[in-house]
N, C-alpha and C positions, 0 to 999 in steps of 0.2 A: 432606441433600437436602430442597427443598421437595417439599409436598404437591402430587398431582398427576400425578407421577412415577416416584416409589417409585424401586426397584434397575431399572427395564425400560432399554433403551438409546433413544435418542434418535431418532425419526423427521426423517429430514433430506431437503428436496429439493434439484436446482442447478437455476436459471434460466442460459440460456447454455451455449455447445458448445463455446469458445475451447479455446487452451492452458490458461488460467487453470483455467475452467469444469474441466477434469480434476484440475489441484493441488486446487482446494475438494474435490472429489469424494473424492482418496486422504486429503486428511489428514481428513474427514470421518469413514472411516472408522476411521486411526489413532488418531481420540478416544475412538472404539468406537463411532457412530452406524451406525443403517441407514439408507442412502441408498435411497429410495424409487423418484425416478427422477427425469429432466432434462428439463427444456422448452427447444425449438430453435424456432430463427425459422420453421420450416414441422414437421409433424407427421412425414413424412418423413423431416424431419431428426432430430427428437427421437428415432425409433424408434430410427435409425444410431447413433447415438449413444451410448443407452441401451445398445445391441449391444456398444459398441465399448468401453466404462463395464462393463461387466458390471452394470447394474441393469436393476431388474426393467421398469421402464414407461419411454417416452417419452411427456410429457405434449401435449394439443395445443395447449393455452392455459395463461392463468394462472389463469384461474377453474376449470380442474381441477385444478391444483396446486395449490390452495385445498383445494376442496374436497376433496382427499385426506386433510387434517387434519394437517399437516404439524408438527411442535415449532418447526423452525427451516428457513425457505428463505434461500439461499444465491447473492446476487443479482449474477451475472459477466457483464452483458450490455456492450454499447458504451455509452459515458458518458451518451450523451441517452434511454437506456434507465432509468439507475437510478433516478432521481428517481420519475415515475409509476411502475414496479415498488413500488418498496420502500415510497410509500406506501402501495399497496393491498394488500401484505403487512402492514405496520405497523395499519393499518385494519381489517385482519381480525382485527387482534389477534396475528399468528403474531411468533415471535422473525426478527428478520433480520440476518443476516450481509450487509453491500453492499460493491463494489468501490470503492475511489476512482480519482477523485476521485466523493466521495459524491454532487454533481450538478454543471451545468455553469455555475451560478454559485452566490454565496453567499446570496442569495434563495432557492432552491429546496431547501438545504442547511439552510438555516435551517427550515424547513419542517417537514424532516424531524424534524430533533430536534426539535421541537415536538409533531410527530405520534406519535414515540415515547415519548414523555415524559405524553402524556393517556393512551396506550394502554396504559403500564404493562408494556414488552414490553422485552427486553433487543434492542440495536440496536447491533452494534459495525461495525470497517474497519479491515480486512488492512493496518496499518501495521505487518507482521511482521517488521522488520528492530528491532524492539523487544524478540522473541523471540530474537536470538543471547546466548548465556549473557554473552559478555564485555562487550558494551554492559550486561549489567546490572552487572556488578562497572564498570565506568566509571562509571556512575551511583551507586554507591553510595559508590564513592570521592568526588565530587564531594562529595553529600550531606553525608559524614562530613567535606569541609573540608580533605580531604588536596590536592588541587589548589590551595585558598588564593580567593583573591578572582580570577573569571573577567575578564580581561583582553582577551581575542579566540578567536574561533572562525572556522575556515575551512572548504573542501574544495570537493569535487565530486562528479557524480555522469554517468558517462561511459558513455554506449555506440557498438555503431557498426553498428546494425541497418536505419539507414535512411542509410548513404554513398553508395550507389547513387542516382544519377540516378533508375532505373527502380525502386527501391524504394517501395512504397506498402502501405497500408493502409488499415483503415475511420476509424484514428486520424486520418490526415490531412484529413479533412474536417472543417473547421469544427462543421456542421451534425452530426455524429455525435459526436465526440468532445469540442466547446467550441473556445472561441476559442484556447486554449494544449493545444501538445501538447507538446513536450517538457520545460517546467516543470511541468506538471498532473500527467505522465506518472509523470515519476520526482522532479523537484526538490519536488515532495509530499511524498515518500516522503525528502525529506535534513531537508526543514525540521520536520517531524513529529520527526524521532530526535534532530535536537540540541536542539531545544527539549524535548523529553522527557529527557534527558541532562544538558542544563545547569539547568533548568528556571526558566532566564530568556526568555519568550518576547519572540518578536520584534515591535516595537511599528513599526517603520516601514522602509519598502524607497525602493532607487532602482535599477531595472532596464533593462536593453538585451535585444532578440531581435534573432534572426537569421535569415532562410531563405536556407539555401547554395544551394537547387536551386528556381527559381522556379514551374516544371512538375512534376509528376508522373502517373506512371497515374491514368486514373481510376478503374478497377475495381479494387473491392477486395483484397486479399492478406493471407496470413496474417499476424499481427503476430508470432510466433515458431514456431518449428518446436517440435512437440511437442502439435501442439493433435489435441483425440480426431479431429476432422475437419475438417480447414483448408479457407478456402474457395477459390476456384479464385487461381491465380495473376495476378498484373495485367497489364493489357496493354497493351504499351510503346504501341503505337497509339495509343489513346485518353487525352490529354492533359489533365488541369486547371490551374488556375493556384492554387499553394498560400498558403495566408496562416497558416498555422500555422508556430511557431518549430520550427526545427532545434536551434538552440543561444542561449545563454539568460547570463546573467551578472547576479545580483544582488546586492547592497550591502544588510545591513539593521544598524538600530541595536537593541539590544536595549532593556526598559524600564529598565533603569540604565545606560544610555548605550553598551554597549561597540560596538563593528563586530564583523559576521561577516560572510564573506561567502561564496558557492558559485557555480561553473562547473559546465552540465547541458548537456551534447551528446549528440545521438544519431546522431551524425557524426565521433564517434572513433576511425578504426580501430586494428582490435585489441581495444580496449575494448570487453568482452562486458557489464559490468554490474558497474562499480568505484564502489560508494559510500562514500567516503573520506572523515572527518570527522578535523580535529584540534581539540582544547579545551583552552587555553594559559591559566594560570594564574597565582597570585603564587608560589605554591610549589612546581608542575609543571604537564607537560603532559601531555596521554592520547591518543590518534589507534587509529581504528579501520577497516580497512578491509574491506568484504562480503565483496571475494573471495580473501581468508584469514581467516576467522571464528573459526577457532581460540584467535586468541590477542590480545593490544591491545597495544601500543607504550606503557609510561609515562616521562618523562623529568622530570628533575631539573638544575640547575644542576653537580651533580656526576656525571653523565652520563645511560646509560638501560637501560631493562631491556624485555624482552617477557617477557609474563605471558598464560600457557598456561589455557584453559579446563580445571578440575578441579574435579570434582564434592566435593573431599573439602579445597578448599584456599578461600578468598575469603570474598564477603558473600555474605548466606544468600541472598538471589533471585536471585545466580550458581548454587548450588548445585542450586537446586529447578529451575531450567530444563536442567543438566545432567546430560543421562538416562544416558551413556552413559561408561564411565571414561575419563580423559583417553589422549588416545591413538591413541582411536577416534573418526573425526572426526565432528562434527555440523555439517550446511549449512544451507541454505534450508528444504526441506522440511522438517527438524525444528524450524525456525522458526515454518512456518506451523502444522505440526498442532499446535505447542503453546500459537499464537494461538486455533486451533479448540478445542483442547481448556480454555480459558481461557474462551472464548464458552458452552461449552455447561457450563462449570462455575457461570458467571453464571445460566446459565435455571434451572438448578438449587436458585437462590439464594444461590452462595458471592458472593465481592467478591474476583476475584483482584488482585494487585498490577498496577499499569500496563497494564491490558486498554483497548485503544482504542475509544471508543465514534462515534455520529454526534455526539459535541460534537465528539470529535476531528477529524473528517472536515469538518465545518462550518468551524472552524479551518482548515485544511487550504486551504478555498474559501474563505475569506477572504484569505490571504496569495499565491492562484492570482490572485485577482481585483485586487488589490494591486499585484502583480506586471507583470500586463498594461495595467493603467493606467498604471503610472511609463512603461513602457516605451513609450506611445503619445508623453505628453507633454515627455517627460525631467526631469519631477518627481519629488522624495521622496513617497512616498502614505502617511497612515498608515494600517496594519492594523488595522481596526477589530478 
């Protein structure tokens, strides 16, 4: 452990009351931090909250979540929040944990990692579908050449949280959440994992969006159930006219030429949060999907097999993410607190394997901003 530290547990705050805002909060804890307490959009709110959290304070601003003296805040606000947040976290010097997409373009994004980077301060983004055990044994298989020379990668990444007509949120607003919401959203969160997987990034896109529903509420709504305290329900009444994608379809080339390509709706019904990726190979193929984690699909010319996450079986940074004996399942949640527990092993001074940092996230808003450009002009853009 660095100096600084010692054996004491880690003071952690959440900026944010979301659904999200509660996941950082429990696996916060699961890393073994003490959560201080959470700042909401009104003090009111932060108390409820706080109540609702079992921590000790709700903060009223950020300059007393500062001045708490925090190790690490834990930045889950709406998108056009992260940006100024996390620099004047990053500014005070505190470690920060932020949501992606890390800001609401790649200028602002850029920024940050800069700002993190003079400050000397560990600055990572919950790209935890990193943390399921069998995407690492995928990747290391890759690594080790067993897949052969990558030839194409595909998928998608499907929900169906906003089908409804009268479906709305704070995401839907341009102005809160950026110009793209259903690629920012989640197709972030595909292009992050196969380019960390293949680790051929992607050098250029040709994209199309979609809005199925041209109106929705104006008022706000919770973006998933489960949040400490949602805010009030939308009201079919009051009408906007949306300009954010529903659904999304992009075409990239990688830097050794290959295509991949992924489908991102959040207008799939049924489809609760399916991130499907397959990576096709000269010697096989490996396909992994979120919602069975347990286990990866590998195939071969001479047929295929499914391969079970096991802590005692694979490559070793399958092993070490796999807490628990194969059998007994691990999801999300053990995803994320092992992304947490990786972040807070960083402030510490370790260097874990594959922890996502604001370069990641930067990236991230670079292929967002990519993205949204092809799809204005119907040009290939490259990703800077």
């Amino acid at each position: 452990m660095s100096s600084g530290y010692g054996g004491r547990r880690l003071r952690v705050a959440v900026v944010g009351t979301g659904m999200i805002a509660g996941v950082h909060a429990r696996a916060a804890r699961a890393a073994g931090a003490e959560v201080t307490g959470v700042l909401g959009r009104t003090p009111s709110r932060s108390e409820r909250v706080a109540a609702q959290l079992d921590v000790p304070r709700g903060y009223a601003s950020l300059d007393e979540v500062l001045a708490d003296a925090p190790d690490v805040v834990h930045v889950c606000t709406p998108n056009d929040q992260h940006h100024p947040q996390a620099l004047a976290v990053v500014r005070a010097g505190v470690h920060v944990v932020c949501e992606k997409p890390l800001a609401i373009d790649a200028a602002q994004a850029s920024e940050l990692v800069e700002a993190a980077r003079a400050a000397g301060v560990v600055a990572t983004v919950p790209f935890v579908y990193r943390y399921h055990p069998v995407v690492r044994e995928i990747r290391a298989r890759i690594a080790a050449g067993e897949l052969g020379r990558l030839l194409a990668v595909h998928g998608h990444y499907l929900q169906d949280w906003m089908l409804d007509e009268d479906a709305s949120s704070w995401r839907v607003d341009a102005g809160a959440g950026g110009l793209s919401r259903a690629f920012a959203d989640i197709g972030s969160h595909w292009c992050d994992l196969v380019e960390f997987v293949t680790g051929e990034p992607f050098a250029a896109v040709s994209a199309a969006t979609d809005v199925v529903h041209r109106t929705r509420p104006a008022a706000s709504g919770p973006s998933f159930s489960g949040s400490p305290d949602a805010d009030p329900l939308a009201d079919a009444t009051r009408r906007a006219e949306v300009t954010t994608e529903d659904t999304a379809v992009a075409t990239f080339r990688t830097d050794a030429g290959r295509i991949g390509n992924v489908v991102v709706s959040q207008v799939s019904a049924g489809r609760k949060n399916r991130l499907w990726f397959e990576v096709d190979g000269t010697l096989g193929s490996a396909a992994f999907d979120q919602e069975q984690p347990e286990s990866a699909w590998f195939g071969t010319e001479r047929g295929a097999q499914i391969v079970v996450r096991d802590p005692s079986q694979g490559f070793p940074d399958q092993r070490r993410l796999a807490v628990v004996p194969a059998g007994h399942p691990q999801g999300y949640l053990d995803a994320f607190a092992a992304f947490v527990a990786d972040t807070y092993a960083a402030v510490r001074g370790e260097a874990p394997e594959g922890l996502p940092t604001f370069a990641d996230g930067a990236r991230a808003a670079r292929v967002i901003d990519a993205v949204v450009a092809s799809a204005v002009d119907g040009t290939w853009r490259t990703i800077g």
